[in-house]
C-alpha positions as CSV (number, residue, x, y, z in Angstrom):
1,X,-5.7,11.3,73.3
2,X,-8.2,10.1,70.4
3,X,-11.4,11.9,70.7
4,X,-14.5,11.0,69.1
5,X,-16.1,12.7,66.1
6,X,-19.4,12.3,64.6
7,X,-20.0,13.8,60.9
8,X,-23.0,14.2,60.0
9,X,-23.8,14.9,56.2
10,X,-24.0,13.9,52.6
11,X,-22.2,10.9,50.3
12,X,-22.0,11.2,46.6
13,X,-20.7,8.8,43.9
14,X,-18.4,11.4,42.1
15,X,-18.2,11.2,38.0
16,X,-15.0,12.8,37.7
17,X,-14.2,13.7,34.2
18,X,-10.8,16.2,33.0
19,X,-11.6,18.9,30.7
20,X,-8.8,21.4,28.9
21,X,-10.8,23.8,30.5
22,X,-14.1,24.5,32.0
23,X,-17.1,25.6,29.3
24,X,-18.9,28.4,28.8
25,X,-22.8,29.0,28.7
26,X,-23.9,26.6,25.9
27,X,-20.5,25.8,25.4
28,X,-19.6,22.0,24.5
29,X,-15.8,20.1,25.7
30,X,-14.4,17.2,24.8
31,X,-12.6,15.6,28.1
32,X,-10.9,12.6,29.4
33,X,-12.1,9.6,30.2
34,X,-14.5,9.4,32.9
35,X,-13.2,8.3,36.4
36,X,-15.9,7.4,39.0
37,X,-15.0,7.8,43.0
38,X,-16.7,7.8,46.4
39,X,-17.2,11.4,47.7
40,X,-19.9,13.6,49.0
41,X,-18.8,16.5,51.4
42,X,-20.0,14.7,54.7
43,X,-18.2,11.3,53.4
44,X,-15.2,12.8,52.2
45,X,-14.7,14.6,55.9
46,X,-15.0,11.8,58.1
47,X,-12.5,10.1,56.0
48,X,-10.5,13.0,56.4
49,X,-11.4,13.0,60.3
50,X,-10.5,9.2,60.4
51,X,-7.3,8.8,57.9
52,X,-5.6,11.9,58.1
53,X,-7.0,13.4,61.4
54,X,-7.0,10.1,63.5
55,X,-10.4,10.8,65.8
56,X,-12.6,7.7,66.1
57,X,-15.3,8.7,63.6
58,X,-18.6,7.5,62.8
59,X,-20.8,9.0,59.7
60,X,-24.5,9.6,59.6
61,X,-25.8,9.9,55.8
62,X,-28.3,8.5,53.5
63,X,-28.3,5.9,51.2
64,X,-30.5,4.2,48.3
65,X,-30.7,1.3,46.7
66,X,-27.7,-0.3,44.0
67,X,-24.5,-0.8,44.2
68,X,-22.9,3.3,44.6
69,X,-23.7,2.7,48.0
70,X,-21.7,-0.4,48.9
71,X,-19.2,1.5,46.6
72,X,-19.1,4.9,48.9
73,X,-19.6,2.7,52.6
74,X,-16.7,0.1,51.6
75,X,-14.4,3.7,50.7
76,X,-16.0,4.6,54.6
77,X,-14.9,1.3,55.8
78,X,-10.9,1.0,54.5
79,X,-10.7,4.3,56.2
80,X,-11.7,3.5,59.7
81,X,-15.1,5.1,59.7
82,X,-17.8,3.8,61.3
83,X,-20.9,3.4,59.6
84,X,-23.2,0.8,61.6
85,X,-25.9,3.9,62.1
86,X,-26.2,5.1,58.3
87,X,-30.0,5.6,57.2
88,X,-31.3,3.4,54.1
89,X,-33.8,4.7,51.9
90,X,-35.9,4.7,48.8
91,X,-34.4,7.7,47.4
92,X,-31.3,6.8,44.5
93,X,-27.9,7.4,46.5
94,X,-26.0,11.1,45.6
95,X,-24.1,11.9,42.6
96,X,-21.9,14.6,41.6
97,X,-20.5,15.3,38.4
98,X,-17.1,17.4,38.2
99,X,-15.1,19.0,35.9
100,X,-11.3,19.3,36.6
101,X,-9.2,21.3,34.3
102,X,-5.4,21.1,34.1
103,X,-4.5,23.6,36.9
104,X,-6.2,21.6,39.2
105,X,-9.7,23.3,39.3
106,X,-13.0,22.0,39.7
107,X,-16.8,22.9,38.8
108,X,-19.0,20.8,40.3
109,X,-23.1,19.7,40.5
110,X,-24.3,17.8,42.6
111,X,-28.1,15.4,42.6
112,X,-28.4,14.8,46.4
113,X,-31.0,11.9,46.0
114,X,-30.8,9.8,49.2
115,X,-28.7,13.2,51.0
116,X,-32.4,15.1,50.9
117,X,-34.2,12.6,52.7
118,X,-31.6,12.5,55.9
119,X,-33.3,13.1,59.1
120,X,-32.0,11.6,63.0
121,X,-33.8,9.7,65.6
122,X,-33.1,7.1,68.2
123,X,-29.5,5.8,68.1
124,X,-28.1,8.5,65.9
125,X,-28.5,11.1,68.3
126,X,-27.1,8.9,71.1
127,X,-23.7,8.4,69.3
128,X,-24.1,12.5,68.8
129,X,-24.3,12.9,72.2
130,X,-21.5,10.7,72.8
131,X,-19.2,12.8,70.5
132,X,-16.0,15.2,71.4
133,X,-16.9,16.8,68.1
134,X,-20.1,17.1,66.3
135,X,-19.0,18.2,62.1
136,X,-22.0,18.8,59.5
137,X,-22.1,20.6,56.2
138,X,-25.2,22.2,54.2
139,X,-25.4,19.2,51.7
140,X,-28.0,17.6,53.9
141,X,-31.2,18.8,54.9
142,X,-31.0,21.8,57.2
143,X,-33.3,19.7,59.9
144,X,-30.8,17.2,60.3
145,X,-28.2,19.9,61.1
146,X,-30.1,21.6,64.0
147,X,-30.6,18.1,64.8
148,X,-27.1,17.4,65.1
149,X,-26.8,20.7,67.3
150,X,-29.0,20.4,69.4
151,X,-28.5,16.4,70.8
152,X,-24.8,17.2,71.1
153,X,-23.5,16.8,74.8
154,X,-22.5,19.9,77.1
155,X,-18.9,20.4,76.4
156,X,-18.7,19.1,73.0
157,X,-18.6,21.4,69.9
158,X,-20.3,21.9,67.1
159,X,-18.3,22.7,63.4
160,X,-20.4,23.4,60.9
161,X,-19.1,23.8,57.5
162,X,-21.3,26.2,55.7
163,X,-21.3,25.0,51.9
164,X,-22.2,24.7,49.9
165,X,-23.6,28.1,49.9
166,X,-27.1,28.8,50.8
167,X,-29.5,30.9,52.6
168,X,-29.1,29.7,56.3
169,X,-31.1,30.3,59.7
170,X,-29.5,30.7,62.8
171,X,-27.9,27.1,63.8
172,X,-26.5,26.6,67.0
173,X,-22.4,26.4,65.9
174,X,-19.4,26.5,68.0
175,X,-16.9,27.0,64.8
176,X,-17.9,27.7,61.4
177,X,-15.8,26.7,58.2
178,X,-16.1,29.0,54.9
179,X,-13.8,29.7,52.0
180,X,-14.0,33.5,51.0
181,X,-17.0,33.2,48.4
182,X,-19.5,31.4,50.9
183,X,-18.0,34.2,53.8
184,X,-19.1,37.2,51.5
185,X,-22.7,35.3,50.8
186,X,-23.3,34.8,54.5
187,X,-22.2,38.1,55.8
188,X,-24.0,39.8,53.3
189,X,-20.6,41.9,52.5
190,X,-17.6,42.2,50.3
191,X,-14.5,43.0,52.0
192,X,-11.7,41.5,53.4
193,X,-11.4,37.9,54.9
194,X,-10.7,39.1,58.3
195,X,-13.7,41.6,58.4
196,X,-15.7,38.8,57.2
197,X,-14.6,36.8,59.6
198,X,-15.5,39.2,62.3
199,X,-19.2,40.1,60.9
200,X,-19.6,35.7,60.6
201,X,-18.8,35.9,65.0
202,X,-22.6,37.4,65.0
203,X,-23.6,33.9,64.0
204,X,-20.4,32.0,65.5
205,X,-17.6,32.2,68.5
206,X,-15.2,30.9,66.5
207,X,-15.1,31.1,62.4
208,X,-12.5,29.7,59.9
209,X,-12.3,31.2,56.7
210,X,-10.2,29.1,54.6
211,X,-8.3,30.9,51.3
212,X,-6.9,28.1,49.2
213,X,-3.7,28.8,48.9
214,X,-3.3,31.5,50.8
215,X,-4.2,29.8,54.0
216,X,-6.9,30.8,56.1
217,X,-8.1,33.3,58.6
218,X,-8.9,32.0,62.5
219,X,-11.1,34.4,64.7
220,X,-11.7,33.5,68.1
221,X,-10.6,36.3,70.5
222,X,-8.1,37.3,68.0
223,X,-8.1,37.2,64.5
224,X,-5.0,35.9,62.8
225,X,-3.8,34.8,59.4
226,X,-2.6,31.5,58.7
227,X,-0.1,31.1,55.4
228,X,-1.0,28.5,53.3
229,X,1.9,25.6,52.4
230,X,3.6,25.8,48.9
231,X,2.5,22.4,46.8
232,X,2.1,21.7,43.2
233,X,-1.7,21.2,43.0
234,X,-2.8,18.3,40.7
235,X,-7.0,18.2,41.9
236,X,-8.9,20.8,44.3
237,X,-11.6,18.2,44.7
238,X,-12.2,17.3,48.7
239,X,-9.3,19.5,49.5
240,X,-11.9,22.0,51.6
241,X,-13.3,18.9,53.1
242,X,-10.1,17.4,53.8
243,X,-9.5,20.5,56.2
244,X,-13.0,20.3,57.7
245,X,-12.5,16.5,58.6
246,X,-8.7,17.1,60.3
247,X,-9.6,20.3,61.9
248,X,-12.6,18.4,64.0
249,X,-10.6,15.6,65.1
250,X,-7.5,18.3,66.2
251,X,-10.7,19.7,68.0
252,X,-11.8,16.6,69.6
253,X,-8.0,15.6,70.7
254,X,-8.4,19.0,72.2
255,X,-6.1,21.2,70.4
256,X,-6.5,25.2,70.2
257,X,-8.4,25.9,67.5
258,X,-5.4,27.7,65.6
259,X,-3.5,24.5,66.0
260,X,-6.3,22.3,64.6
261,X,-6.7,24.5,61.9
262,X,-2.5,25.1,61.1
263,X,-3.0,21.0,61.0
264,X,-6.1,20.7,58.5
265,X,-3.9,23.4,56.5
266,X,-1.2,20.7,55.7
267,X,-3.6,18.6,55.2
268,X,-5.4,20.1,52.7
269,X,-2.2,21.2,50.8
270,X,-1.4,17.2,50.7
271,X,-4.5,16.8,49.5
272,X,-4.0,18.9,46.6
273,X,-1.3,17.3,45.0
274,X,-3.2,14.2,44.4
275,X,-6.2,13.4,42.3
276,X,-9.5,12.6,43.7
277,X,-11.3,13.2,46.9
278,X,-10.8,10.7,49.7
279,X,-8.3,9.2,47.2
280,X,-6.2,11.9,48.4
281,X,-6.5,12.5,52.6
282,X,-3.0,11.7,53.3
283,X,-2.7,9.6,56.9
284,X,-2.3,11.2,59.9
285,X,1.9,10.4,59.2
286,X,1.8,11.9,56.6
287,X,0.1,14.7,57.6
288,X,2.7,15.4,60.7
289,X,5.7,14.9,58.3
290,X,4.8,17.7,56.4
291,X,3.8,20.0,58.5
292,X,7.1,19.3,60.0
293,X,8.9,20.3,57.0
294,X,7.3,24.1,57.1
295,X,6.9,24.4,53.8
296,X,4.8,27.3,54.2
């Protein structure tokens, strides 16, 4: 079964340059040439949901005017996403600029231009209420995302993937995705992920801390560890949203939680070993093939 998937969030033309490694305050680099690339957390998810995760998908985001967004809706497009309910506005469509050093690590900021002015009326919150899955992210403002909660249909659930990082109200979620820094900020604590991940079920039923590497931690009524896969990474970029995206259409198929998320995991370590963002979602193949292979 395919189930349906609606990501709500942000897209960003992504100015990818390599550096030897990432500067200090007032500190000047010399990197590689520069490499431009659609992305944006919301984008680079429903890809993820559509290509590697195989859910029908549709994306609600914000663009401006000029060419970076026919740029970031054709990327949309060659993966299967729908994108016939998009808003258009005045604002200049988002940009990120990131930094990727030789290990594979990225800094990243981001000018959300058209992303701040997203809000959802009329036919958006139809194909939201039409959805298995509902997936937003904190790129976007936070209206949209109790938006997005609230028209969702009985019976459908809500991810929300909290990053970046920022003071949040309470927001309707069924799951909630961190990585370990945005779990400490949100709890309010430092300690380990599965305590975190415990204090986070105030605000959540079910949270997902992922840990790079490592893996992740899955609470629902039991908290487990996940191990991570063993890859040789090449570019972090999108690999976080990569999970988020696979994990929600696992969801919407109607997989366990634990088995969406030991899916999005060998997704995200395929995602590592290639450069870019939605560049790098594997296909849902692909995806299977490795996880078959165990190479945890």
């Amino acid at each position: 079964m395919t189930g349906r998937v609606v990501v709500v969030g942000s897209a960003n033309v992504d100015l990818v340059v390599g550096v030897p490694r990432h500067p200090g305050a007032g500190e000047t680099v010399l990197g590689g040439d520069l490499r431009r690339s659609p992305g944006g957390k919301g984008a680079n998810q429903a890809v993820a949901a559509a290509l590697a995760g195989g859910a029908e998908t549709t994306f609600l985001g914000a663009f401006g005017p000029g060419d970076g967004a026919g740029f970031l809706l054709a990327s949309l497009a060659k993966a299967g996403v729908r994108t016939d309910l998009v808003s258009r506005v005045d604002s200049a469509t988002g940009t990120a600029f990131i930094m990727v050093s030789p290990d594979g690590e990225n800094s990243i900021v981001v000018a959300p231009g058209a992303n701040s002015r997203l809000s959802l009326a009329g036919e958006q919150l139809e194909r939201i209420a039409a959805a298995d899955v509902v997936l937003a992210q904190l790129e976007i403002p936070l209206e949209a995302v109790t938006a997005a909660a609230a028209a969702r249909r009985p019976g459908a659930r809500m991810v929300l993937n909290a990053a970046p990082s920022r003071p949040l109200p309470e927001i309707d979620a069924d799951v909630l995705i961190v990585n370990e820094h945005e779990a400490a900020d949100l709890a309010g604590a430092s300690a380990a992920p599965e305590e975190l991940a415990r204090i986070l079920q105030r605000r959540a039923p079910a949270v997902v801390i992922t840990l790079g590497a490592a893996g992740c931690v899955v609470a629902e009524r039991e908290v487990a560890h996940l191990p991570g896969f063993r890859v040789s990474p090449v570019d972090t970029t999108g690999a976080g949203d990569t999970f988020c995206g696979v994990l929600a259409a696992a969801l919407a198929e109607g997989r366990p939680l634990r088995e969406a998320a030991e899916r999005a995991g060998a997704a995200a370590a395929l995602a590592v070993t290639r450069p870019g963002a939605q560049s790098a979602v594997p296909t849902v193949a692909e995806v299977a093939e490795f996880a078959a292979g165990g190479n945890t």
